[in-house]
C-alpha positions in Angstrom: 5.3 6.5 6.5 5.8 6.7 10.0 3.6 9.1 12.0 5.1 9.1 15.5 8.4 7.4 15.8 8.7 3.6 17.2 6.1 1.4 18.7 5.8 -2.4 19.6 4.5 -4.6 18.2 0.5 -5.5 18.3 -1.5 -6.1 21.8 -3.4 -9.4 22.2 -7.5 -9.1 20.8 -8.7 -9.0 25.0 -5.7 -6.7 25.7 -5.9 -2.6 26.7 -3.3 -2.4 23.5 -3.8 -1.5 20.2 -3.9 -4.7 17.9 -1.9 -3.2 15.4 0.9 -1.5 17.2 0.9 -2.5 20.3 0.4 1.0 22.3 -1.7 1.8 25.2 -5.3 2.2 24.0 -6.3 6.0 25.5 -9.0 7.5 23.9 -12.8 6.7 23.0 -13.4 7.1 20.2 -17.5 6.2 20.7 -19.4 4.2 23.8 -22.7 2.6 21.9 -23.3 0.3 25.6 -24.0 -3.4 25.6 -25.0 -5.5 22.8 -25.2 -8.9 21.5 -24.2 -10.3 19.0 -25.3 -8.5 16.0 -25.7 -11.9 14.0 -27.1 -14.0 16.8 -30.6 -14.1 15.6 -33.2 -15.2 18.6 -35.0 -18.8 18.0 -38.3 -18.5 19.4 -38.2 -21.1 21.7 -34.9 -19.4 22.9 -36.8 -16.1 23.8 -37.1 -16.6 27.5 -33.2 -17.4 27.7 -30.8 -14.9 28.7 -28.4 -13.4 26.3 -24.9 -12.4 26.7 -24.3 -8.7 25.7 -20.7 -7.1 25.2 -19.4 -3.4 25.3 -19.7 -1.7 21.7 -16.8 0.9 23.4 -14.8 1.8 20.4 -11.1 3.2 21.4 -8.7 5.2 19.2 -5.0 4.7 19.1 -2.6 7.7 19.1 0.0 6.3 17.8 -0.7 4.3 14.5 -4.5 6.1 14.4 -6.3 2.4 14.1 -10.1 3.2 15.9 -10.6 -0.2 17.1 -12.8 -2.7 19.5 -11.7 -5.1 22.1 -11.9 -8.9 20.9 -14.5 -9.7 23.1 -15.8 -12.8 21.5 -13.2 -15.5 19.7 -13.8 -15.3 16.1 -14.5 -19.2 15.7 -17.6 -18.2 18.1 -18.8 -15.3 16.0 -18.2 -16.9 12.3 -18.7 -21.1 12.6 -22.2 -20.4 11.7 -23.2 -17.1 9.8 -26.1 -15.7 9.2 -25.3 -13.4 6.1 -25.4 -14.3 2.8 -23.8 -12.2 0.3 -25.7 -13.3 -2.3 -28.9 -11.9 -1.3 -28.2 -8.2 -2.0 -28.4 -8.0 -5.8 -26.9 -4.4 -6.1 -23.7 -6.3 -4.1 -23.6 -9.2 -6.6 -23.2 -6.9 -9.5 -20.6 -4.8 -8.2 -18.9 -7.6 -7.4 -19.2 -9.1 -10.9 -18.2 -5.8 -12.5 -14.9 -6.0 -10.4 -14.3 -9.4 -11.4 -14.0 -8.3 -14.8 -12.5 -5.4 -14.5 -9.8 -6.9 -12.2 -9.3 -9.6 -15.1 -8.9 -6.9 -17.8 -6.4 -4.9 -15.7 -4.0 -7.7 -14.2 -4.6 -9.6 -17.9 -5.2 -12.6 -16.0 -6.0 -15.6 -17.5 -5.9 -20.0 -17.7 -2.5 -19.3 -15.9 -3.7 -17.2 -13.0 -4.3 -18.0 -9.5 -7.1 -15.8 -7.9 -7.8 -16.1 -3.6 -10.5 -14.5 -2.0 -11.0 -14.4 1.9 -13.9 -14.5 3.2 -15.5 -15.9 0.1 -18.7 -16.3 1.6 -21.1 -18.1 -0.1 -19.3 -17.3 -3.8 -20.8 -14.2 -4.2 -18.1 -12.7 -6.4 -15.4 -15.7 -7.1 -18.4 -17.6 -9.5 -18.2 -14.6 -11.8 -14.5 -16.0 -12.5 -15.4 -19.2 -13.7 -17.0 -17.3 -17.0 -13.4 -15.2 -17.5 -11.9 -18.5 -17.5 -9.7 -17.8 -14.5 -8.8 -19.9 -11.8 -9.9 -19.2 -8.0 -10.5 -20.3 -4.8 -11.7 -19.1 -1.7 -11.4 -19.2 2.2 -14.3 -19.2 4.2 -14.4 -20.0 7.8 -18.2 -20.3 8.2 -19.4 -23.8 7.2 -22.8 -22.6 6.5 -22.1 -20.2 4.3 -19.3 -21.9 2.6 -21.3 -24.9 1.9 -23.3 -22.6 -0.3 -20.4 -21.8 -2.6 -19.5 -25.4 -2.8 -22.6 -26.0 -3.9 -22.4 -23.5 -7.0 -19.0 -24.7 -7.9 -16.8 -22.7 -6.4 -13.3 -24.3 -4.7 -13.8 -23.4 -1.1 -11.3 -24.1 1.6 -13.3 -24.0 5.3 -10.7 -21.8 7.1 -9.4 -19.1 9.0 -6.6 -17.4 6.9 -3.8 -16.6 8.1 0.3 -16.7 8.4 -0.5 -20.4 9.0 -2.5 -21.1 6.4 -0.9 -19.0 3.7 2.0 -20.9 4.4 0.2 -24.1 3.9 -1.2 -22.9 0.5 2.0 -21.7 -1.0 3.3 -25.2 -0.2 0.7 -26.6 -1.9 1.6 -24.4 -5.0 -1.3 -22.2 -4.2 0.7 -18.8 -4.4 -1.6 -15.8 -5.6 -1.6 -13.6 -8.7 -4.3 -11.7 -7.0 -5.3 -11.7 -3.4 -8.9 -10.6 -2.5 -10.8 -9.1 0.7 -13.6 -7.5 0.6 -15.2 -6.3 3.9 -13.2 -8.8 6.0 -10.2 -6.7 7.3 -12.6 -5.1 10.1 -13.4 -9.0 10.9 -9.8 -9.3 11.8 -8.4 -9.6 15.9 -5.0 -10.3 14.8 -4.1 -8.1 12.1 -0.6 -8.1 12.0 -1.4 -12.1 11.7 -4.1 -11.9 8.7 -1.5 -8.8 6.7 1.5 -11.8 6.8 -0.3 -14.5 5.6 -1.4 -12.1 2.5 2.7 -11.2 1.8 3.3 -14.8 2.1 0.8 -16.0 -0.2 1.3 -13.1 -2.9 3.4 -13.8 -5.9 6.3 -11.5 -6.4 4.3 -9.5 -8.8 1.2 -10.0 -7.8 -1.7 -7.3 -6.0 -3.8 -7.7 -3.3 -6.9 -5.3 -3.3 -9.2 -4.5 0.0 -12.6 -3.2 0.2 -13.7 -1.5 3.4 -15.3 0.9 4.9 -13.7 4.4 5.0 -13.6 5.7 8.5 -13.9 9.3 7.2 -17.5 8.6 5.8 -18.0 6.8 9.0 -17.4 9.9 11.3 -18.5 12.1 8.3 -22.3 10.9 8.0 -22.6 9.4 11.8 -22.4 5.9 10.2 -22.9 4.9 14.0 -24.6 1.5 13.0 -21.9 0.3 11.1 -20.1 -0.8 14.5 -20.4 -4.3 15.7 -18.4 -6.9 17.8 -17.8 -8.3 14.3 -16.6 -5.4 13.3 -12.9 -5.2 15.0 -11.7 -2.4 13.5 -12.4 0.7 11.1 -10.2 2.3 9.1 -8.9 5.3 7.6 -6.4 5.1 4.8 -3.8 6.6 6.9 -4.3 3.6 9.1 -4.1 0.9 6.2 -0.8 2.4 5.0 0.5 1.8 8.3 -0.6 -1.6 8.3 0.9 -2.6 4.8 4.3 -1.1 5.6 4.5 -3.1 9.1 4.3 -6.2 6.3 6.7 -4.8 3.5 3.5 -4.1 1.2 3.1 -0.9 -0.7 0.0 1.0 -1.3 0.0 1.8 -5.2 -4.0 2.9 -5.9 -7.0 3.4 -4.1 -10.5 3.9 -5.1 -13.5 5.6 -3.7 -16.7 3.4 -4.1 -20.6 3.9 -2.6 -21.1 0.3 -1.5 -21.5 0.0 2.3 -21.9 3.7 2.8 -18.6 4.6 1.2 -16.2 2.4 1.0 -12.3 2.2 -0.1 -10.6 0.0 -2.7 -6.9 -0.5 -1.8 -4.8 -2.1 -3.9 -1.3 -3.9 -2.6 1.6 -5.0 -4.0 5.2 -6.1 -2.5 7.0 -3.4 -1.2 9.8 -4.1 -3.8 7.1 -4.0 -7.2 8.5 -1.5 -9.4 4.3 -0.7 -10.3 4.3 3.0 -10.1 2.2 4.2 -7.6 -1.1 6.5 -8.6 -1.5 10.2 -8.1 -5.1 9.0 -5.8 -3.4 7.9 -3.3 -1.0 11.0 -1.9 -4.5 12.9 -2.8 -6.1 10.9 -0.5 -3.9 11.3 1.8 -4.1 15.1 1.6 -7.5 14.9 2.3 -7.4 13.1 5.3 -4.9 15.1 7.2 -7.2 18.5 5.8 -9.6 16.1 8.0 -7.5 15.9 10.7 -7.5 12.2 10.6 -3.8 12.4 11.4 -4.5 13.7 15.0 -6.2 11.6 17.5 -8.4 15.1 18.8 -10.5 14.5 15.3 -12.0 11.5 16.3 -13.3 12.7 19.8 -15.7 15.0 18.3 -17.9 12.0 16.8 -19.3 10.6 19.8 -22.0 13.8 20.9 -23.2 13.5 17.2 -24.1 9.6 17.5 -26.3 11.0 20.5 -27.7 13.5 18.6 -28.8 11.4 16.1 -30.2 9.1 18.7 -31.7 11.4 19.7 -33.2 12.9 16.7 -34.4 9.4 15.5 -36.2 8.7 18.7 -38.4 12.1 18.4 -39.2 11.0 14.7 -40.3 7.5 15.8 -42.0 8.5 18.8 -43.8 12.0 16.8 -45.1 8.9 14.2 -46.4 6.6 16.8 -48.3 8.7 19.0 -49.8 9.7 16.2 -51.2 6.5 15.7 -49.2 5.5 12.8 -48.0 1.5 12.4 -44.2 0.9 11.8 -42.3 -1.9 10.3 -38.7 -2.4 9.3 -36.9 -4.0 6.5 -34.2 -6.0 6.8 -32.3 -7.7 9.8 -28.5 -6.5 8.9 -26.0 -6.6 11.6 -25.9 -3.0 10.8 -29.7 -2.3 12.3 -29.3 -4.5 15.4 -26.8 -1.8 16.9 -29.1 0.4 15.6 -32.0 -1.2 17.4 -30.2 -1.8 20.4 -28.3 1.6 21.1 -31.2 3.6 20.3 -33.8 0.7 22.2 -36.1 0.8 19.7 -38.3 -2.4 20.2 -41.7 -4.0 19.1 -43.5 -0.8 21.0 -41.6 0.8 17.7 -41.5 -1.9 15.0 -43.9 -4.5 14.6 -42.1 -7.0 13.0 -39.0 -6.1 10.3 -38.8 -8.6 6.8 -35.8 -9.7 5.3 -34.8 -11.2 2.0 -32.6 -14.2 4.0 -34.9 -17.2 4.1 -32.5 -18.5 7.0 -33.5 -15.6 9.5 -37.5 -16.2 9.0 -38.8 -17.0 12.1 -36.2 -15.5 14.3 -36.1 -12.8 16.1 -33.5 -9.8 16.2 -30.7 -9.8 19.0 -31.6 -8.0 22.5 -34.6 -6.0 20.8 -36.4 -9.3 19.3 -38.5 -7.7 16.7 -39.6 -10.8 14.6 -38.2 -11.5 11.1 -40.7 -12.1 8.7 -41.1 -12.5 4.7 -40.9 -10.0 2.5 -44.7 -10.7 2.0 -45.9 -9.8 5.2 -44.9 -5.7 4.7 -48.4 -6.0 1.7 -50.4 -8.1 4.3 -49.9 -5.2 7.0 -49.8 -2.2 4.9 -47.9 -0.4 7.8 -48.0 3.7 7.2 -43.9 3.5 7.5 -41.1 1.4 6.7 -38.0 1.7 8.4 -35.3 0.7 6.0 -32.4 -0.6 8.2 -29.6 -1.7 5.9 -30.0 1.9 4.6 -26.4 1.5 2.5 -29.0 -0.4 0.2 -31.8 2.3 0.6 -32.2 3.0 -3.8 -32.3 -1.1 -4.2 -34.7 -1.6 -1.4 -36.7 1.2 -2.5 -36.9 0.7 -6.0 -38.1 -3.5 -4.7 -40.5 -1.8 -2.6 -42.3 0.8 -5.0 -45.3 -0.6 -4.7 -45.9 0.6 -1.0 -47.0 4.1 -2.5 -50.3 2.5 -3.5 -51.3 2.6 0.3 -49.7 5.8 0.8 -46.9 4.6 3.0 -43.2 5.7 3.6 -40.1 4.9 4.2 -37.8 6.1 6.8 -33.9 6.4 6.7 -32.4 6.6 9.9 -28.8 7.9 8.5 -27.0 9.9 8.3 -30.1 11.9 9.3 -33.4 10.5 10.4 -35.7 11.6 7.4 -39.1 10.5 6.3 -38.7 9.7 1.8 -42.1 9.6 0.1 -42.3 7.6 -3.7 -43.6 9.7 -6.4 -45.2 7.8 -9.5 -42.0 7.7 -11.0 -40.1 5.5 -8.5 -38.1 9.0 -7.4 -37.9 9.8 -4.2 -37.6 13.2 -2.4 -37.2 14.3 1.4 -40.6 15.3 3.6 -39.2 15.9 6.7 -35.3 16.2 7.7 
């Protein structure tokens, strides 16, 4: 599909063009300021150094519809040594085992097959393979992380993919049954780059599926915090269709999912696979032009609602605090640190925050530096309120966290509206304040 006629080609990552097609970038989409580095967690003896922040200025293209970031920061700088572990969300490791099976059953993949993930991380999903008897291996270009997979058995190649690389692999007879990114396609500055390097390394009958983030919950439920310098690009599945045809790839299903705050699954094949292609995806597709999605005016509506919701969080926090009450957060997600930062919310708001990721213990969140503490130091506090900040994970962290009814404290869920939940002696949870 074709939305507007012709276009060039993709703009450099630094450039005013759109990465994707290569038109003039016109319209802002949202402008969250200056930020660091969502995953550059503060050292303590680093606390009286200056950090580097970067626009969060997100731009919309009019042409191909791709809402987009500048490249500000090189990948390599961002990703060599990473701070998020997969494995530490459990709710993520099961939906990712559930896929794995699932994938196997519907593909009928077996001894034979070839599975490639990209972005493996630290073999979060590709270890529930080993058990299906299936083959796989996965790219990572954080050593860190990587490492971690190695260490659990899972073939790990310490790279950036792309054209380059899938090239590399097919020569070395690594060509795909199945091709797998989850949550990386928004980590990508050179689409058109990363989208070639999946046709090259996909078998003639093979599938690629991509999990991501649907813009339309995005703009939908003021997803604001999802928006990082990580975070190149958000899309709508308008947007991905675009990019698959640019590549001779073929949409052929999609499925809606609630990881991540509502996510798409898109699944790939050659343009020239004879699969039949499902009745979700031209639905889909309804809905988002009924959206407007397929007019650039849509997306300039979002920005006054991230300021009121800025806005709206700011009067609840500072309501809570004058009346005396103590605050913490939980978790340090790259998520939360726009949060923080956009909204300014510092230790005169959060004493401290806890995370489940032993390797951010004792440092301190980017530009607001709120230390990062143990789990255990939420029960040696007994704040009044917890902020949850990776609130995509609010019924797993809550359910973890039950216990903080027995001093009479509550949590606090900052989107898609600031609200106050209170646990009940059944572990349910209903709204106090909206």
């Amino acid at each position: 599909m074709k939305l507007f006629g012709s276009a060039p080609e993709g703009g450099r990552p630094h450039s005013g063009k759109c990465r994707l097609c290569g038109s003039d970038l016109r319209h802002v989409f949202v402008d969250l300021g200056m930020s660091p580095l969502c995953e550059r967690f503060v050292p303590e003896e680093d606390l009286d150094r200056a950090e580097v922040s970067y626009p969060l200025r997100v731009l919309a293209c009019d042409f191909c519809l791709l809402v987009q970031l500048k490249a500000y920061v090189e990948p390599d700088e961002i990703f060599s040594d990473y701070a998020y572990f997969s494995s530490y969300s459990s709710s993520w490791v099961a939906h990712s085992k559930s896929y794995c099976e699932a994938i196997t059953r519907r593909l009928q993949l077996d001894a034979g097959s070839s599975v490639v993930e990209i972005a493996s991380n630290d073999g979060y999903l590709l270890q529930h393979f080993a058990p299906l008897g299936v083959r796989a291996l996965g790219i990572e270009p954080a050593q860190n992380v990587a490492r971690a997979a190695i260490e659990k058995g899972v073939e790990t190649r310490i790279a950036f993919f792309g054209s380059e690389l899938a090239q590399q692999l097919v020569s070395e007879g690594r060509q795909a049954d199945l091709i797998i990114g989850n949550n990386v396609l928004a980590q990508v500055p050179d689409l058109n780059d990363f989208v070639e390097g999946m046709r090259i390394l996909l078998k003639p009958d093979g599938v690629v599926t991509l999990e991501f983030p649907h813009l339309a919950r995005l703009m939908n439920e003021t997803q604001y915090d999802t928006i990082y310098h990580e975070h190149f690009s958000y899309f709508s599945l308008l947007a991905i269709e675009q990019i698959a045809a640019r590549h001779q790839l073929r949409l052929f299903d999609i499925e809606e999912l609630t990881t991540h705050g509502g996510s798409l699954r898109a699944y790939l094949v050659h343009a020239a696979s004879s699969r039949p292609q499902s009745p979700s995806v031209p639905a889909l597709f309804a809905r988002e032009r009924a959206m407007g999605l397929d007019r650039v005016a849509t997306y300039s509506a979002f920005a006054e609602r991230v300021r009121a919701s800025k806005r709206k969080l700011l009067s609840l926090l500072i309501g809570l605090k004058n009346e005396g009450k103590t605050i913490c957060g939980y978790g340090a997600p790259g998520k939360g640190n726009t949060l923080l930062n956009y909204c300014g919310i510092g230790t005169d708001f959060l004493d401290f925050t806890v995370d489940r990721n032993p390797h951010k213990h004792g440092h301190f969140t980017p530009g607001m530096h709120i230390p990062i503490l143990p789990l255990e130091a939420i029960e040696l506090a007994r704040p009044d309120y917890v902020l949850i900040l990776p609130w995509n994970l609010r019924d797993e962290i809550m359910a973890q966290m039950a216990h903080i009814a027995e001093w009479g404290a509550r949590f606090i869920v900052p989107i898609p509206e600031p609200r106050i939940v209170e646990p009940n002696g059944n572990a349910k949870w209903r709204e106090v304040v909206s």
